[in-house]
N, C-alpha and C positions, 0 to 999 in steps of 0.2 A: 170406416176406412176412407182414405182423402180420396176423389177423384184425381187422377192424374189429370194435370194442364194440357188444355191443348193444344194445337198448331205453338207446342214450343217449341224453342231453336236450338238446335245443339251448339255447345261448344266447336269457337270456329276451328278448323283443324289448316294446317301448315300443310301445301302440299308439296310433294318430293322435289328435288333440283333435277330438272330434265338433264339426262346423258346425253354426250355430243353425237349425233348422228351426222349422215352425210351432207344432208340440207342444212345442218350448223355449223359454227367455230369450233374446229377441234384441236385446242391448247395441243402445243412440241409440248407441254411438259404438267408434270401434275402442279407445278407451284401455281400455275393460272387459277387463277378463281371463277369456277362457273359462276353465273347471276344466279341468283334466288328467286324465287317465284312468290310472291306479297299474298300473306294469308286469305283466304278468299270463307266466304259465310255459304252454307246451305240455304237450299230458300224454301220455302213450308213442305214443297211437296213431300214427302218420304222418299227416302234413296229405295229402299224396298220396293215401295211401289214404280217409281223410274224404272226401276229395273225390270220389274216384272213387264212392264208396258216394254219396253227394248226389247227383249225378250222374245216377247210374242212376232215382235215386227221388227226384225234388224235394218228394215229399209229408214225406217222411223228414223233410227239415230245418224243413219248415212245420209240421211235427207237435213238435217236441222247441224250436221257439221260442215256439210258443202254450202248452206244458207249463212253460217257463220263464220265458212271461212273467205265469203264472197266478199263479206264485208270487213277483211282484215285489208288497213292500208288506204279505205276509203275516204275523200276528205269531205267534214261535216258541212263545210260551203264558208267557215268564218273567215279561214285564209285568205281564201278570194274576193271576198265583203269587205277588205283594208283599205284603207289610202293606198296611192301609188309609191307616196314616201315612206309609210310603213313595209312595205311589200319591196321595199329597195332597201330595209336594214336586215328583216327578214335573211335574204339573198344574200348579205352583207357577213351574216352572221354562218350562213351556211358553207361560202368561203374559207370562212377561221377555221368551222369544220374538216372543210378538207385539209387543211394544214395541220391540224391535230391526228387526222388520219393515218397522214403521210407519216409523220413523226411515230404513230404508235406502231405501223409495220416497220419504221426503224428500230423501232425497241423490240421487237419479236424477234428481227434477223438479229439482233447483238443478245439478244439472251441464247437463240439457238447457237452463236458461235461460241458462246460463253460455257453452255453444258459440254458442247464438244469439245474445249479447253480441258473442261475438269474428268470429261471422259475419259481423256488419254491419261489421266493421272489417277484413274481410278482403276484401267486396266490390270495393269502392273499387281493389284490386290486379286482384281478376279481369277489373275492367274496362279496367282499362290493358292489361293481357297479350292484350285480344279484340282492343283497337284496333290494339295491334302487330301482330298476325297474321294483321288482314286490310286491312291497309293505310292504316290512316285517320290513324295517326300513326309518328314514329320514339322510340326509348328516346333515352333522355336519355345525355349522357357519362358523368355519375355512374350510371346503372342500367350502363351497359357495363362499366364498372370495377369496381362492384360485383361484375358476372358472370364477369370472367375470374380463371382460375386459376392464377392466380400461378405457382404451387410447379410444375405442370409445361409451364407455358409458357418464352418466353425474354423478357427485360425491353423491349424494343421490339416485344415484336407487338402488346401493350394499343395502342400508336399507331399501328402500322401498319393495323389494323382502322379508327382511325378516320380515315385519311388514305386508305385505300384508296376510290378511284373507279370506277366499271363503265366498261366501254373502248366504246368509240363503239358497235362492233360486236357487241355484247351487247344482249340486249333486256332493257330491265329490268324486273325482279320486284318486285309487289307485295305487301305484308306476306312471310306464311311459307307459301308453300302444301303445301299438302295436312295440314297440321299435326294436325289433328285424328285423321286417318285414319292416321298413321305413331304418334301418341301410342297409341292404341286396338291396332296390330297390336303393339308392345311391350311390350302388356300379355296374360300369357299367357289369363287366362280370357275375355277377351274377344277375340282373335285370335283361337280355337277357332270361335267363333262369327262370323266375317267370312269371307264368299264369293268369288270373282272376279266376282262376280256384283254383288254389294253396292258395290265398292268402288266404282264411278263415280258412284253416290246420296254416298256417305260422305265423295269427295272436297269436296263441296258444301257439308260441314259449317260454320259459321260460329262457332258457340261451345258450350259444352256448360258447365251450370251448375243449379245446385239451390236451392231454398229450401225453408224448414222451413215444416211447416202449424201451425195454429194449436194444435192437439193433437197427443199424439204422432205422428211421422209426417214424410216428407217427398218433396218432389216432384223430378225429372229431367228439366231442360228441352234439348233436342236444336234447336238454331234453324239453318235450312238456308236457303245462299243458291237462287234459281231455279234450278230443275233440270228434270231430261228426266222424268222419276221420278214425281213427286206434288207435288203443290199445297199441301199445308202449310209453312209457314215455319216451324211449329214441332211438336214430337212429343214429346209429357211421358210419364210415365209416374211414378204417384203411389205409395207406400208406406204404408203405414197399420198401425199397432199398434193390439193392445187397448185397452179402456177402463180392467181391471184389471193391474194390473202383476204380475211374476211371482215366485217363489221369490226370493228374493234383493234383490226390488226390481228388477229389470232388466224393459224394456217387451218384450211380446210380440209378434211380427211376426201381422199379422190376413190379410193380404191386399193386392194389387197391382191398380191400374188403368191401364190404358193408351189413347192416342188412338188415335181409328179414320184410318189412314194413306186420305186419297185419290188412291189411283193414277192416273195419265195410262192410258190405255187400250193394254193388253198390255204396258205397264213393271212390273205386279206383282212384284216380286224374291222375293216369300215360295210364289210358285206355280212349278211349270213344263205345258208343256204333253206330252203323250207321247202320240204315233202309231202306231197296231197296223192292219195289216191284216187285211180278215173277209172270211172268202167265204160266200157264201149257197153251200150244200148244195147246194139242189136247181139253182137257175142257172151256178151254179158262178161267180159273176161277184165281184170283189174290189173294196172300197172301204177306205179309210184313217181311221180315227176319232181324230178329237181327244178325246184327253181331259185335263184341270185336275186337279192332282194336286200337295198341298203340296211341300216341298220347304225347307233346310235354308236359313236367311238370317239375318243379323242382327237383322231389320227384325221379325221375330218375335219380338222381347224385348219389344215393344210389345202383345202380345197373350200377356198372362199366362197358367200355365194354371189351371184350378180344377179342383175337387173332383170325384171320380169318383161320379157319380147313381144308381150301384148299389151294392151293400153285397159290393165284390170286390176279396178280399186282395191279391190281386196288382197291382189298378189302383191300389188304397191304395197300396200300398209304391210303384208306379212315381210316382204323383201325387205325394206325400212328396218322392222324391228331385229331380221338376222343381219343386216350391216352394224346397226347399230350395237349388238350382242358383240359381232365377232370386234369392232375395233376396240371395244372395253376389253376384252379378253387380252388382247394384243398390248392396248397400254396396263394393264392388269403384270403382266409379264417383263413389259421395261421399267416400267415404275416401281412396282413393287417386290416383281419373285426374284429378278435378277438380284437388285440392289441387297436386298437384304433378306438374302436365302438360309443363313443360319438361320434368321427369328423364326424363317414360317417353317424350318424343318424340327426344330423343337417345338415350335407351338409359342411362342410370344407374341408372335406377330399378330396375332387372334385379339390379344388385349388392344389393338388401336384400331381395330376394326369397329366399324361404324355399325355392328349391326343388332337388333333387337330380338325378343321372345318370337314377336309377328313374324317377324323374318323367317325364325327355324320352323314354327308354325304352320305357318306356307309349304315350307317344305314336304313338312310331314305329311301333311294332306295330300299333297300333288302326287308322294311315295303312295300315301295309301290308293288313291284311287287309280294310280297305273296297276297295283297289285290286283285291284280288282278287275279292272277290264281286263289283264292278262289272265282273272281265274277262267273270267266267262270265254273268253275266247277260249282256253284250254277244254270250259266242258261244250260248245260248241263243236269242237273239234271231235272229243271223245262221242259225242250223238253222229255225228256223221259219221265215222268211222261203223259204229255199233247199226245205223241203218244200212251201211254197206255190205258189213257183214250177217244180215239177216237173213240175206236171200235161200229161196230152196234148195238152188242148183251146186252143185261143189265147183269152188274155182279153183283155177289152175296156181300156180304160183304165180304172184309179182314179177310181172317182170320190166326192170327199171330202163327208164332215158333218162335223158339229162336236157334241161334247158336254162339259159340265161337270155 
């Protein structure tokens, strides 16, 4: 049997294209091309074993990233080491830079004025495709013919589609229902974030559309027919760039605003409530406490997060990674759900998506291992109960308060 080799090197692997976050260039638009990040090689040690050693000591890797990020930007001493007439073409060169600068935030403001050009002529569509879907009018024969797919259909269904009749004993349907709510779970980063809990608010949805602000920036308008839920007809939630533009010229994501949702009373879908039983010591007598206690919902995309109030690395980096979530999500919605919400409510849209086995992989695991911490915490719960109820003495009834 061969020995395996040793201190071999793995195959160099590609790593990810970092998403735009607050402290980067966040492209108006998806035609921007993020940069790529240049294949990088492992180095002997095992990734296993790195890991294990982090592991043990999280201070380890937060000490060897602030070492390494000390020295991002530092200069090695050669610049300084030039002639004087080198060091003055240098500076020379740096100049043209700026002028290439200037030019390229002018190419950002003319393509934003240019999407907003095409916006307004793309409206006039989204407004037909609302009316179709919630029933105020029917597609036209030329839109229908337009829609069907020739190549793997057979040559009489385009007419049998428009000859077919609903048979007496059918109820008929208006527009498309649920349309909204089926386009939204086909899309994977926003499926992650819908509940069973949500979807009977979401079924409600009526259209979902965006407009550009007057400065960089743009809004998300969520319009809901009446529901059991909350009382707004409508639920925006606004996107806002710097005033300065970034590296490159590309605008800077600033920050997110969202409306304050008015709930119907206990339809809150972003709360739940949890019930513990407490015995007083010395009476020995048991009561049941309500308590209000967030909880994981779509409807939470409307209340952004912001910046952590204390000066802690670890809230940094977790804040960081929900800004950066929620503005993907946000361009996730203009770029892709609006525009072309037919493909993701049938499911086509799926084929140009970028994503792999690993991907759903991930998932699954993440699903399975919530399922398990929610078992244990469920028999957790069922032991304390059962030690509660062990006692000699007979209790009285429960009797409930309420706290939030």
């Amino acid at each position: 049997m061969a020995e395996p080799i040793k201190n071999k090197r793995a195959d160099p692997a590609v790593a990810p294209t970092p998403q735009n976050t607050p402290a980067n260039a966040a492209p108006i638009s998806s035609h921007a091309q993020q940069p790529g990040v240049a294949s990088i090689k492992e180095e002997d040690l095992d990734r296993v074993t790195a890991a294990s050693i982090f592991a043990k000591d999280p201070r380890l890797a937060s000490l060897i990233q602030g070492r390494l990020g000390a020295l991002v930007g530092k200069s090695s001493g050669y610049i300084e080491s030039l002639p004087v007439e080198v060091k003055r073409r240098v500076a020379g060169l740096k100049g043209i830079q700026k002028d290439h600068s200037k030019l390229e935030a002018e190419f950002q403001e003319e393509v934003l004025q240019l999407e907003k050009k095409y916006f307004a002529k793309f409206t006039p569509l989204y407004d037909q495709r609302a009316a179709i879907i919630n029933g105020k009018t029917e597609p036209t024969d030329d839109q229908v013919e337009a829609g069907e797919e020739s190549e793997d259909e057979d040559e009489d269904e385009g007419a049998a589609i428009k000859e077919q009749k609903p048979a007496e004993s059918e109820k008929k349907v208006s527009g498309i229902p649920e349309f909204w709510l089926s386009a939204m779970k086909n899309q994977v980063s926003l499926a992650e974030m819908i509940t069973d809990r949500d979807e009977g608010a979401l079924k409600t949805l009526v259209d979902v559309r965006m407009e550009y602000l007057d400065k960089p920036g743009f809004r998300l308008i969520f319009e809901f027919a009446e529901n059991d839920y909350f009382t707004n007809k409508t639920i925006t939630k606004t996107y806002y760039y710097q005033n300065e533009n970034g590296y490159g010229g590309d605008f800077i994501y600033d920050h997110a605003d969202g409306d304050k949702i008015d709930w119907k009373p206990n339809q809150d879908l972003t709360v739940r409530v949890e019930q513990k039983k407490q015995r007083n010591k010395t009476t020995k007598q048991t009561r049941i406490v309500k308590k209000t206690v967030p909880t994981e919902s779509f409807f939470n995309f409307f209340s952004p997060p912001t910046g952590p109030m204390e000066d802690d690395d670890d809230a940094a980096s977790d804040i960081e990674e929900r800004l950066e979530l929620d503005y993907q999500l946000g361009e996730d919605i203009k770029e892709k759900l609006i525009p072309r919400a037919i493909d993701w409510f049938t499911g086509e849209a799926l084929a140009f998506e970028e994503l792999d086995e690993d991907d759903f992989a991930e998932f699954d695991e993440e699903d399975d291992e919530d399922d398990d911490d929610a078992s244990e915490d469920q028999d957790d719960e069922d032991e304390s109960e059962e030690e509660e109820e062990d006692g000699s003495k007979p209790k009285p009834e429960p009797t409930e308060c309420k706290q939030s």
